[in-house]
C-alpha positions, 0 to 999 in steps of 0.5 A, spaced: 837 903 778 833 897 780 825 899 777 830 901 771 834 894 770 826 891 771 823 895 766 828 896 760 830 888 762 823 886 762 822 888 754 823 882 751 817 879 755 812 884 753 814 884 746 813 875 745 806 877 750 805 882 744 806 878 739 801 874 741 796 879 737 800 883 733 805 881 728 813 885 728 811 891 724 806 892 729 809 892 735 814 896 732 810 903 730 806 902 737 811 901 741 815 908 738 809 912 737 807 911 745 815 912 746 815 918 743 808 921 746 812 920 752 818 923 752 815 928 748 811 929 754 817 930 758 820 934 754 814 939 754 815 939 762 822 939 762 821 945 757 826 943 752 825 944 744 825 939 739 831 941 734 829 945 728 834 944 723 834 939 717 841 937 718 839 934 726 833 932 723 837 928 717 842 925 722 836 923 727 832 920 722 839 916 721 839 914 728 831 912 728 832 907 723 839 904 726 837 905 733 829 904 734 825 902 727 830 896 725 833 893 731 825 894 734 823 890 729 829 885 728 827 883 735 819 882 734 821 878 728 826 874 733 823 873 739 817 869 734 821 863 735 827 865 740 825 865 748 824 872 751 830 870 755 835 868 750 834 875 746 836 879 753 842 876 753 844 876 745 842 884 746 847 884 752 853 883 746 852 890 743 857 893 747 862 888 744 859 890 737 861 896 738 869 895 740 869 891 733 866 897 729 870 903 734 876 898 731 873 897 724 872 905 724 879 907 727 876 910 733 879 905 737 887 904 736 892 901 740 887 897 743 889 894 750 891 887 751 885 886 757 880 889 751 881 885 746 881 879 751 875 882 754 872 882 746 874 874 746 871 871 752 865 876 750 864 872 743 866 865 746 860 866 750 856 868 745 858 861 741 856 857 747 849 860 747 848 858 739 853 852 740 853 850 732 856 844 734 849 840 737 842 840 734 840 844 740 842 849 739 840 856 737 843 857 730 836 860 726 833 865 722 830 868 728 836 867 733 841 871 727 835 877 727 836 878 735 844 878 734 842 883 728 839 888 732 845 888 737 849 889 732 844 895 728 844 898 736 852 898 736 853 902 730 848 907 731 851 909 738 858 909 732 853 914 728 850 917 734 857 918 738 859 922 731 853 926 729 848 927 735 852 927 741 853 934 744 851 938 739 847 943 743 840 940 743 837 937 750 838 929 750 830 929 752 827 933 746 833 929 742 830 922 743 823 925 743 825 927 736 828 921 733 822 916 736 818 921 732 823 919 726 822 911 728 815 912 728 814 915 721 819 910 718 817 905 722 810 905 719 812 905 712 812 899 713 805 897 716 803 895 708 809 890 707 810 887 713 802 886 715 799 881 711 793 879 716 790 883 720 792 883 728 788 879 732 787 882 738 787 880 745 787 884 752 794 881 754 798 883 747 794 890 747 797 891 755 803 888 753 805 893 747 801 899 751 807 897 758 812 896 752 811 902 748 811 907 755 815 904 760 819 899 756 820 905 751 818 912 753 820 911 761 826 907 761 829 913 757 828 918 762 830 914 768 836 912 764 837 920 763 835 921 770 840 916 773 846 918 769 844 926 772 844 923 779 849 918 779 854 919 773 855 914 768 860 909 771 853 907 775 848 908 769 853 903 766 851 898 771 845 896 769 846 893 762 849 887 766 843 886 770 838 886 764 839 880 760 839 876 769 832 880 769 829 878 762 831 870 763 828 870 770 822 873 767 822 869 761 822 863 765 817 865 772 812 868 767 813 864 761 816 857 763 821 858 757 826 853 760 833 856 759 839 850 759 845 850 764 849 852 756 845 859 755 846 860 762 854 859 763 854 862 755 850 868 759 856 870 765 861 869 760 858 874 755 857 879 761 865 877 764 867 879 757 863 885 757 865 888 763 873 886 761 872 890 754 869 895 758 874 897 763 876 905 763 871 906 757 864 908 760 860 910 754 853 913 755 849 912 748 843 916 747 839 910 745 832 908 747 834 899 747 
């Protein structure tokens, strides 16, 4: 749980080191691509087939786009002007999204009072991070695309949760096939969304090669492997810790200074999350 909390947490560190030789477009199509080698990888060893049928395909190239292609690249295109840490906690605001579009969508009725608590003070906290009410605060372009891609992560669990989960084909060959749809849809974009070639360096090329297989590929399969050993209510847990390890590696690695307003912004997010998640622990197949 610890290697996966440090690995899937520190993501948003290896994206803003990326971004230093390659624009979001390109970030984005590595990173799926490398993520899919390996768990296509895993998939072989695991003996597990990719699905056959044009409906899963059809279904999987849907959740590529909400689950991987878009929010990957919102969140490249984000982090050029918002610290890595900043977008670890603002991803941490998914699981509240999601409470909002399940009551939007009818899949939550007679939602609970300490639900709906949890769903204010979350959002309360998400209004101290921005604060709209001084001149430092984080209302911008860049800032409502990380908020964006939290809100595509919440409807592609909805979407997943209806169309993909449980229908016969292994989670592993499931993920390797919609990175794969990621990948192709993400690349569709290379012409419009590269208008300069990268600029290349050592650190953003071992920086979008950690993103794409550990940050990607490797997350997934300890997240499958953590869910098969300890249920889960366990697997759950390490949501809370991811934005704690992406501000403490944004501010170790890269000096970004995270005032005391993100910070308590930041618990009372994750208070929120926690209240809003009591007796629902929901595993989505998404690789964040």
């Amino acid at each position: 749980m610890a290697a996966l909390a440090v690995l899937w947490g520190s993501t948003f560190l290896w994206i803003k080191l990326a971004l230093e030789g390659f624009s979001p477009v390109f970030v984005t199509v590595i990173r799926c691509a490398l993520g899919s080698l390996v768990l296509l990888g895993l998939a072989v060893a695991a003996r597990q087939k990719l699905p056959r049928d044009r409906t899963t395909w059809g279904r999987l190239t849907v959740a590529a786009l909400l689950c991987n292609a878009v929010p990957f690249a919102l969140f490249a295109v984000g982090e050029r002007t918002v610290d890595s840490g900043v977008a670890g906690v603002l991803n941490a605001t998914t699981p509240l999204w999601s409470l909002l579009i399940g009551l939007a969508l009818g899949g939550e009725r007679g939602i609970r009072p300490t639900r709906l608590a949890g769903l204010l003070i979350g959002f309360a906290g998400t209004l101290l991070i921005f604060a709209p009410w001084t001149q430092t605060g984080l209302a911008s372009w860049g800032s409502l695309a990380l908020l964006g891609a939290a809100v595509s992560y919440a409807v592609a669990y909805a979407y997943m949760g209806r169309k993909l989960v449980g229908r016969g084909t292994e989670p592993l060959a499931l993920s390797a096939a919609q990175l794969l749809a990621a990948t192709g849809l993400s690349a569709l974009a290379l012409p419009v969304g590269s208008s300069s070639s990268p600029h290349v360096t050592v650190l953003s090329v071992v920086a979008v090669v950690v993103l794409g297989v550990f940050g990607t590929g490797v997350t997934f399969y300890l997240n499958y492997r953590l869910i098969a050993d300890e249920g889960p209510t366990t697997a759950a847990t390490v949501g809370y810790l991811l934005p704690v390890v992406s501000v403490v590696l944004g501010a170790v690695v890269l000096g970004e200074e995270i005032g005391p307003r993100v910070v308590v912004g930041m618990v009372v997010v994750l208070v929120g999350v926690a209240v809003s998640r009591r007796r629902r622990q929901a595993v989505a197949l998404c690789v964040e």
